[in-house]
LOTORTI-419264 format. One record per residue (C-alpha): residue number from 1; residue in one letter; x, y, z. Coordinates in steps of 0.25 Angstrom, whole numbers, always signed. Each point is the difference from the previous one (the first is absolute). Example, Ala and Ser with C-alpha at 12.3 -4.5 7.8 and 13.67 -1.06 7.14 Angstrom:
! LOTORTI-419264
<1,'A',<+49,-18,+31>>
<2,'S',<+6,+14,-2>>
//
This chain:
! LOTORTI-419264
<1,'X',<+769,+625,+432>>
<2,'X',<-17,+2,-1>>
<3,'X',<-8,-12,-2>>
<4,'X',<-3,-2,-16>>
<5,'X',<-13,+8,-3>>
<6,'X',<-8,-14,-2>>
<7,'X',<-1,-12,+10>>
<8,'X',<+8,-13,+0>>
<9,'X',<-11,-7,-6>>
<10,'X',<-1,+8,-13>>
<11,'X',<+15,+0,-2>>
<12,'X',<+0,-14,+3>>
<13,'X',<-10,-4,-10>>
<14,'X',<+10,+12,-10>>
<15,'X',<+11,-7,+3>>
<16,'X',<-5,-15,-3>>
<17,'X',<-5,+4,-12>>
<18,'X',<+16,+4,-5>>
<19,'X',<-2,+15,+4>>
<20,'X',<+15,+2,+6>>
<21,'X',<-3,+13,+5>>
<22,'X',<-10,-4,+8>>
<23,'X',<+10,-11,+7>>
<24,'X',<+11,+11,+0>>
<25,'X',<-11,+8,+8>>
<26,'X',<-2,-12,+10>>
<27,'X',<+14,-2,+1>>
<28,'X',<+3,+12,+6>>
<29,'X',<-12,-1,+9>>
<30,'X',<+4,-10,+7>>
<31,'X',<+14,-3,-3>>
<32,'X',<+5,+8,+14>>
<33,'X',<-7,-8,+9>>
<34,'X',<+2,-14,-7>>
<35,'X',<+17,+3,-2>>
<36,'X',<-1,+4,+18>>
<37,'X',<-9,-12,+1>>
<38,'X',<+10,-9,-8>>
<39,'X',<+12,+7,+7>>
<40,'X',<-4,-3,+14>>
<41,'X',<-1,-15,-4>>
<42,'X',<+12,-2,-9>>
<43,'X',<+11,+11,+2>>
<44,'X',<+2,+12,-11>>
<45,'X',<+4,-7,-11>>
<46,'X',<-8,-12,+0>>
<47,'X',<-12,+9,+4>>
<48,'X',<+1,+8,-14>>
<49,'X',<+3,-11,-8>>
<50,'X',<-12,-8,+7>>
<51,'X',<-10,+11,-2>>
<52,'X',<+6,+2,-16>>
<53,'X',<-4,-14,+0>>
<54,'X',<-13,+4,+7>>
<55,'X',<-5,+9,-11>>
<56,'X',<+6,-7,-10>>
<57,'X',<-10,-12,+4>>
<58,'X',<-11,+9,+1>>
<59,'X',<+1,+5,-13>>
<60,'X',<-1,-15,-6>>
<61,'X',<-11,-3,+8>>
<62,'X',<-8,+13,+0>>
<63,'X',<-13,-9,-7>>
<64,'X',<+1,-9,+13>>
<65,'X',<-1,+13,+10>>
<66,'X',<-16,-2,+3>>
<67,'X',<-2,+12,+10>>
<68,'X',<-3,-8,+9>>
<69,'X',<+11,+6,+9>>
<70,'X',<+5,+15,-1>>
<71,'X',<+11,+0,-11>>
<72,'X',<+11,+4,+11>>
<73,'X',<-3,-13,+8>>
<74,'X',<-1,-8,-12>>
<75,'X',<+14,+4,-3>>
<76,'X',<+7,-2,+14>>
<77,'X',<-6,-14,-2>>
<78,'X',<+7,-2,-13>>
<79,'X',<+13,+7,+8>>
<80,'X',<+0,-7,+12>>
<81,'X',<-1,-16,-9>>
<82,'X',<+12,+4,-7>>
<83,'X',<+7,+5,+13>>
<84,'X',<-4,-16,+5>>
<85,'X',<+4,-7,-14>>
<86,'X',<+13,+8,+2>>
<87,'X',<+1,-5,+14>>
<88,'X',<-3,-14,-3>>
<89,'X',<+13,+1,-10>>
<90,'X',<+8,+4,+9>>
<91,'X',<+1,-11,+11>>
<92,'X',<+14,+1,+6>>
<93,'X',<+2,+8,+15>>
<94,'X',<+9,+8,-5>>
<95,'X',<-8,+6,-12>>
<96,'X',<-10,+4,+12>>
<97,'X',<+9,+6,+9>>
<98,'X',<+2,+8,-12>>
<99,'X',<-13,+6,-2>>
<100,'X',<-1,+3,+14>>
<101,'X',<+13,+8,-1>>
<102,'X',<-6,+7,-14>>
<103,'X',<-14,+3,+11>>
<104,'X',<+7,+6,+9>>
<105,'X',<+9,+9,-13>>
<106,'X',<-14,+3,-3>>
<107,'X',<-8,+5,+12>>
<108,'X',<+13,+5,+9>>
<109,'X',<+6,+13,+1>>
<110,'X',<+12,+2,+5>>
<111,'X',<-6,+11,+10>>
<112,'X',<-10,-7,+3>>
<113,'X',<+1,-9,+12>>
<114,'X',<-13,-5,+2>>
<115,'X',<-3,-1,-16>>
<116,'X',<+13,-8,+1>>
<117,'X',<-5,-12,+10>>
<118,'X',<-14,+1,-6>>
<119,'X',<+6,-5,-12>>
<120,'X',<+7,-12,+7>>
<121,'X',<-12,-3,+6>>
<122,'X',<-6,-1,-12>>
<123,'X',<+11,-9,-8>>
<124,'X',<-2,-10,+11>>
<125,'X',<-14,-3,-2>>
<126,'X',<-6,-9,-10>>
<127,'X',<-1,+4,-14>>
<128,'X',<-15,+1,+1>>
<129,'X',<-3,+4,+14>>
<130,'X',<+10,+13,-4>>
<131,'X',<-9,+1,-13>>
<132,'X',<-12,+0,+8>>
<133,'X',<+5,+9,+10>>
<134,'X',<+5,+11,-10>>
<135,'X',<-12,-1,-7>>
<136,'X',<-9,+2,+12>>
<137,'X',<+8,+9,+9>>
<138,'X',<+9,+6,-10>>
<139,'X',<-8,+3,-12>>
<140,'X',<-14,+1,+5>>
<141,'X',<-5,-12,-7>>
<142,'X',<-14,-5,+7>>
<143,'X',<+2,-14,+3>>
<144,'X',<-10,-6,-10>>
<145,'X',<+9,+8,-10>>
<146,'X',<+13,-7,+5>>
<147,'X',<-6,-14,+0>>
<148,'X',<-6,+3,-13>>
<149,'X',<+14,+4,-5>>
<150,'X',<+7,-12,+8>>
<151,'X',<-10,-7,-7>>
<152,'X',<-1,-7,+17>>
<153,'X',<-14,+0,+8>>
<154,'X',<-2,+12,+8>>
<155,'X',<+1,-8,+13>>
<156,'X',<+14,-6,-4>>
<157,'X',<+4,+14,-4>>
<158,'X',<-6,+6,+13>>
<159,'X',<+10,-12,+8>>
<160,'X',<+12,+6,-9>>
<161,'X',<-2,+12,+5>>
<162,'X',<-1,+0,+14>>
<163,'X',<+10,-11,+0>>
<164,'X',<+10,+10,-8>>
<165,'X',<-3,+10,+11>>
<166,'X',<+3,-9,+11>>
<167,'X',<+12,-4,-6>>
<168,'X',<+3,+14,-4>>
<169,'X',<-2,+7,+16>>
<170,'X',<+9,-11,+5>>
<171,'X',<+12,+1,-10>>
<172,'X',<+0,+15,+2>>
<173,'X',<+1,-1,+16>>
//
């Protein structure tokens, strides 16, 4: 889809003033990049539902959204503290075994071998360290925008990252 014909700013300030059209116009900006963002993290089920809950939230606090950020960080931010509540609630190993299986559902293909090992690779990190990694490496995120959005400083998100990669190289040997 083209980009809307006015800036995130604009449609920001439409949309905090009721203006759903606006929002709907955000939504579809970047609601591809937050739902593969989200699915990376969480598996493809939780993934849709935490980026509905995503743009939910940032409907309702659309008068907090200062600019201070660009919208599209500012959203994974909100994406990526749900994906934590979630985790927080579900303590037990099993439920995280889980999500690593829904992970690897995600990114694997069945003919695709190496996509396949990736994929375990990344289940077995940390839940962070694979956020910072697929914000970095996978979706192009600087990594003042990922610590901004892992709401981290960018030296402990800089640490994540190459610790991600370490462990990453040596689960894929």
């Amino acid at each position: 889809m083209p980009p809307p014909s006015e800036p995130d700013e604009i449609l920001c300030r439409r949309a905090a003033g009721g203006d759903k059209g606006a929002f709907r116009l955000l939504v579809e900006t970047h609601e591809r990049r937050l739902r593969a963002f989200l699915r990376q993290l969480a598996g493809p089920d939780l993934g849709d539902e935490l980026a509905q809950e995503t743009f939910i939230k940032a409907w309702q606090s659309l008068a907090a959204f200062r600019g201070e950020s660009k919208f599209s960080s500012w959203l994974c931010a909100i994406g990526w503290r749900l994906f934590v509540d979630q985790k927080r609630r579900q303590r037990s190993e099993s439920r995280k075994r889980e999500a690593a299986a829904e992970l690897a559902e995600t990114v694997a293909q069945p003919s695709a071998g190496d996509r396949v090992d990736l994929a375990r690779a990344l289940a077995l990190l940390e839940p962070v360290e694979r956020a910072a990694l697929v914000l970095c490496e996978g979706h192009g995120w600087s990594h003042g925008e990922a610590a901004q959005i892992l709401r981290i400083p960018l030296g402990t998100l800089k640490s994540h990252v190459r610790r991600a990669k370490l462990k990453c190289r040596e689960n894929l040997k």
